[in-house]
TORKOLMI-822606 format. One record per residue (C-alpha): x, y, z. Coordinates in Angstrom, 3 decimals. Layout:
N
[atom [X; Y; Z]]
...
//
This chain:
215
[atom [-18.809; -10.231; -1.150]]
[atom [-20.553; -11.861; 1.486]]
[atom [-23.755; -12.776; 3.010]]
[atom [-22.853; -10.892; 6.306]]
[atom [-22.573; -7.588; 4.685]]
[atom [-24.233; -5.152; 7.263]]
[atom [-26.208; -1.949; 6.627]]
[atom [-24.987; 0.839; 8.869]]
[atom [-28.711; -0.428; 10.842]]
[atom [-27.319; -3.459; 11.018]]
[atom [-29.785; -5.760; 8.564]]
[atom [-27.847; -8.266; 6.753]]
[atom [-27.919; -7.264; 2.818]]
[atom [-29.088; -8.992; 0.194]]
[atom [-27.476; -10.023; -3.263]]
[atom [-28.959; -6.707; -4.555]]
[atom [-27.677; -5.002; -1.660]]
[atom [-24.426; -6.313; -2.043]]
[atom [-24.343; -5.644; -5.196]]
[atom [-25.478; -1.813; -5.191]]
[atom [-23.058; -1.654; -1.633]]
[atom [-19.871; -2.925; -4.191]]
[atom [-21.166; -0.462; -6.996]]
[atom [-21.204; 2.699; -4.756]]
[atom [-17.644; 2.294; -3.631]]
[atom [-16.140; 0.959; -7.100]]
[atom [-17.909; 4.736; -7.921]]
[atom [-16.205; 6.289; -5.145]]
[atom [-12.829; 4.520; -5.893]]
[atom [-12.782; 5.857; -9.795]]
[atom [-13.452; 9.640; -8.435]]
[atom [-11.002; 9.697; -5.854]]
[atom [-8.753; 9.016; -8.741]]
[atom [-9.415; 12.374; -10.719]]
[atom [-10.899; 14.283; -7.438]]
[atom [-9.263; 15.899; -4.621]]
[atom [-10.413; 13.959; -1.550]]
[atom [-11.907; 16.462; 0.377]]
[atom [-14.254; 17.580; -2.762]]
[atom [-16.378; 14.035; -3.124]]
[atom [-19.398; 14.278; -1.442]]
[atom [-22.228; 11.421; -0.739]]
[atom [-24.864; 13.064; -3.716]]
[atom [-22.224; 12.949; -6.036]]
[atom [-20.757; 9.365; -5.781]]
[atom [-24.834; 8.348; -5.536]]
[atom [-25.580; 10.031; -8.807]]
[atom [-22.743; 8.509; -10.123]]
[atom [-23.422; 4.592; -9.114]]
[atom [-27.152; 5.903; -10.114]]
[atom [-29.125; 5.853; -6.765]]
[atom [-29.500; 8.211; -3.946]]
[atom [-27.645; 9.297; -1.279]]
[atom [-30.740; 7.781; 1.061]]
[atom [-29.224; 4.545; -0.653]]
[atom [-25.867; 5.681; -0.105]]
[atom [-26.345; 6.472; 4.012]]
[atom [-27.994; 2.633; 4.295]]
[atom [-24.313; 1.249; 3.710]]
[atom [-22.023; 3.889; 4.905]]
[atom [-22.260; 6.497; 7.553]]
[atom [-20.524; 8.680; 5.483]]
[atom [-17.803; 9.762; 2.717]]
[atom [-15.295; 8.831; 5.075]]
[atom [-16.571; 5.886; 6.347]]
[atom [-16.642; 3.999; 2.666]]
[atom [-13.046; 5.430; 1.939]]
[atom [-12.089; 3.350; 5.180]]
[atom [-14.182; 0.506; 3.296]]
[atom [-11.892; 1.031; -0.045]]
[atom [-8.718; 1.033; 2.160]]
[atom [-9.046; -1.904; 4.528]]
[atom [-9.490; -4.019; 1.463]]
[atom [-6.379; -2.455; -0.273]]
[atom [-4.445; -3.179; 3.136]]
[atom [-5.764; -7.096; 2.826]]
[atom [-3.731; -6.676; -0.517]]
[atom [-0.816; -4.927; 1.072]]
[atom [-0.503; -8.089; 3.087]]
[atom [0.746; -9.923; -0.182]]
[atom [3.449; -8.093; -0.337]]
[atom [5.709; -9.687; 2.455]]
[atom [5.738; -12.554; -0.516]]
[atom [8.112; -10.089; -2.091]]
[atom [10.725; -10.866; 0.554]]
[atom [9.634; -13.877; 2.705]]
[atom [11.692; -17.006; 1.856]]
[atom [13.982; -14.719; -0.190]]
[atom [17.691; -15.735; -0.205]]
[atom [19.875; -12.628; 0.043]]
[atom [23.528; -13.854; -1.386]]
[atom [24.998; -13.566; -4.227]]
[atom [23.002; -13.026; -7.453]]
[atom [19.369; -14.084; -5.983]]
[atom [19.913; -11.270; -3.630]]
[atom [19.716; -8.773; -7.060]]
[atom [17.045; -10.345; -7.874]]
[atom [15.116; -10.520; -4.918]]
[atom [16.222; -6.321; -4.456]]
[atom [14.411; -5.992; -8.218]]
[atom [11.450; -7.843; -7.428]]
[atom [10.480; -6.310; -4.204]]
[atom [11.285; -2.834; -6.009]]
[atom [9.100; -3.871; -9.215]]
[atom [6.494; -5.140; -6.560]]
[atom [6.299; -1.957; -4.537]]
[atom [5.838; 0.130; -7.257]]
[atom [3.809; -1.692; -8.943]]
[atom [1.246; -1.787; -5.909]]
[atom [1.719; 2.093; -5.319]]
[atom [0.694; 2.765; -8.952]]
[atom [-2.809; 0.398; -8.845]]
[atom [-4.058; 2.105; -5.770]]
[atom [-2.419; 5.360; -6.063]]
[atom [-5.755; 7.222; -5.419]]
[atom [-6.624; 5.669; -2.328]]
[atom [-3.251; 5.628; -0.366]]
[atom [-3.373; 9.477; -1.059]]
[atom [-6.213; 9.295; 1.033]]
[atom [-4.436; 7.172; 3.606]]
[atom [-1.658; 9.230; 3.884]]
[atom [-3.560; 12.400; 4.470]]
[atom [-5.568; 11.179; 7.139]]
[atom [-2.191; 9.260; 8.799]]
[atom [-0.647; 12.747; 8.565]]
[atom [-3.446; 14.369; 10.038]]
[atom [-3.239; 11.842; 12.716]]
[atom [-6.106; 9.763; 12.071]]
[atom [-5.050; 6.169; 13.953]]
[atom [-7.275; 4.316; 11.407]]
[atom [-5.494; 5.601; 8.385]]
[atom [-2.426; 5.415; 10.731]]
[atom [-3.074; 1.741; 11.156]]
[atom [-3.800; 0.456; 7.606]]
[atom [-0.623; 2.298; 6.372]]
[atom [1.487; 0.650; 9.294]]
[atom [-0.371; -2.645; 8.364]]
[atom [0.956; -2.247; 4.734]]
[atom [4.377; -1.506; 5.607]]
[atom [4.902; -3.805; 8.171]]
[atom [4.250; -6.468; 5.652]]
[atom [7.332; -5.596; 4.158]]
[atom [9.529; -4.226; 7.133]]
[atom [8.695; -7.404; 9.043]]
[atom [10.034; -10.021; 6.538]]
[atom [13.226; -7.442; 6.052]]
[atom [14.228; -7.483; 9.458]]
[atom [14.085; -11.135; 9.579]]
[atom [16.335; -11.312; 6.498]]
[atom [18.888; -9.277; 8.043]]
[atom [18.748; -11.204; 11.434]]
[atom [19.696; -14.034; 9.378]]
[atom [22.538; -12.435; 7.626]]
[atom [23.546; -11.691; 11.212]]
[atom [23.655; -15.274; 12.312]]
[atom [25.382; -16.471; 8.869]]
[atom [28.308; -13.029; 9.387]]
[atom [26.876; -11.632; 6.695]]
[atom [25.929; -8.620; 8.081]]
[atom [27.543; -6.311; 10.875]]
[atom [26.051; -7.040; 14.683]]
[atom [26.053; -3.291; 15.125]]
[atom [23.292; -3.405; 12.389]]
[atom [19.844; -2.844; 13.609]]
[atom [18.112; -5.148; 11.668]]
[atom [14.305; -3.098; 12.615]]
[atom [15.917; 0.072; 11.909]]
[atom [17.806; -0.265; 8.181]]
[atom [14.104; -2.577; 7.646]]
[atom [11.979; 0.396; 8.462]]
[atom [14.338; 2.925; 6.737]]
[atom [14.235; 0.939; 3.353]]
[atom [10.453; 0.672; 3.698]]
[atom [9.830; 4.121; 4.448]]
[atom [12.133; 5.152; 1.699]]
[atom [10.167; 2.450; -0.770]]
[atom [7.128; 4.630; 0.431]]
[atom [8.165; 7.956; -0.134]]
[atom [9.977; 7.127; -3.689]]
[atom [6.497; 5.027; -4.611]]
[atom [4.219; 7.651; -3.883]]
[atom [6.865; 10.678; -5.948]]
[atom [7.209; 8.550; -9.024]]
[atom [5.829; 11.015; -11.289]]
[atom [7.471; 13.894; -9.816]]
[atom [11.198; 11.697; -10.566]]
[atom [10.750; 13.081; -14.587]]
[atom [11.144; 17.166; -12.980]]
[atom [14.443; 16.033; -12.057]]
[atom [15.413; 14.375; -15.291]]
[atom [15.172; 10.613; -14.035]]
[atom [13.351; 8.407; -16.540]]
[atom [11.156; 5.504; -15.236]]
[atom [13.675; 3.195; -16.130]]
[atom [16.515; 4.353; -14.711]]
[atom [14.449; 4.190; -11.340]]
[atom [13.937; 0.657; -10.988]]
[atom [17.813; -0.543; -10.725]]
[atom [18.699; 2.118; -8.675]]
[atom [16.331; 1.933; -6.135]]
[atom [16.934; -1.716; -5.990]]
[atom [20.425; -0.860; -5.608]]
[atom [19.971; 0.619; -2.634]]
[atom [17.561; -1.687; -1.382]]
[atom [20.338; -4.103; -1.776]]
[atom [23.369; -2.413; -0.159]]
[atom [20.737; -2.294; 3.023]]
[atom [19.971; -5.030; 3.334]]
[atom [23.386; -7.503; 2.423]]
[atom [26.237; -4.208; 3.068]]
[atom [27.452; -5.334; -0.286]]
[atom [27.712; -4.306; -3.963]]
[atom [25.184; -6.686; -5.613]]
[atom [26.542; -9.463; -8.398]]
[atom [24.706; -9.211; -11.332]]
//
């Protein structure tokens, strides 16, 4: 945290501010994990961080207002994983690899702030443009440094011209998304955890190179 963290009347808080500010939403973040969204109210994340919701209102204007807090900084995160692909070569057996470790990544991110893109997706659906934009702002980390792989795989032949490198990009993402946020329901249908992992990044790799991957 920062010096320039604002109240909601604009006075720059202190260290104790900051500090009480940072405690409030850590409070928030742990009840959104065992607490349907719309159920959290200001008094009871205030009791929680021990304070008021008088104290509560000086930071945020409201419930909603610190969720957006929680998720911008979880998109600032999101933006690490175009690391996952960026640089990647996507050929022979490093292209396995790099289709196992942009899986492994994905999921891995979904499950540490589960809770909060819940949130995000609710409002997106609901067609709230914030929650619209930090969702679009994690994905396109990903989709943007895809579709530049496959352009390249189109200038080396690699990859068909008829190929829209944006569209099998955003299809792999959104599919990455959608299996992410359903892991748990995968064990209904018989499919253990790890039995996920390689096939998802099998078809992460057949989008992205056309080819059967070499192990």
């Amino acid at each position: 945290m920062t010096g320039q963290v604002r109240t909601v009347d604009g006075r720059v808080a202190g260290r104790r501010g900051q500090a009480t500010r940072q405690k409030l939403l850590d409070c928030l973040s742990e009840m959104l994990s065992s607490s349907p969204y719309r159920d959290v109210k200001v008094i009871d994340v205030a009791r929680k961080a021990g304070t008021s919701p008088a104290t509560f209102y000086q930071y945020f204007p409201d419930v909603e207002g610190a969720v957006l807090e929680i998720a911008e900084e979880m998109a600032k995160e999101g933006a690490s994983l175009t690391e996952l692909v960026s640089g990647r070569t996507w050929a022979g057996k490093a292209a396995w690899a790099a289709s196992e470790e942009l899986v492994e990544g994905f999921l891995d991110f979904w499950r540490r702030n589960d809770a909060i893109l819940r949130v995000v997706d609710l409002g997106a659906a609901e067609g709230d443009k914030r929650f619209y934009k930090i969702r679009m702002k994690i994905l396109n980390s990903v989709t943007n440094s895809l579709t530049d792989a496959v352009k390249e795989l189109q200038a080396k032949g690699r990859v068909d011209k008829d190929v829209s490198p944006a569209a099998i990009s955003g299809s792999l993402v959104a599919m990455l998304a959608a299996v992410a946020s359903h892991q748990k329901g995968f064990t209904t249908w018989g499919v253990k955890q790890a039995e996920l992992k390689p096939n998802l990044a099998l078809l992460v790799h057949l989008g992205i190179t056309g080819r059967k991957p070499t192990k």
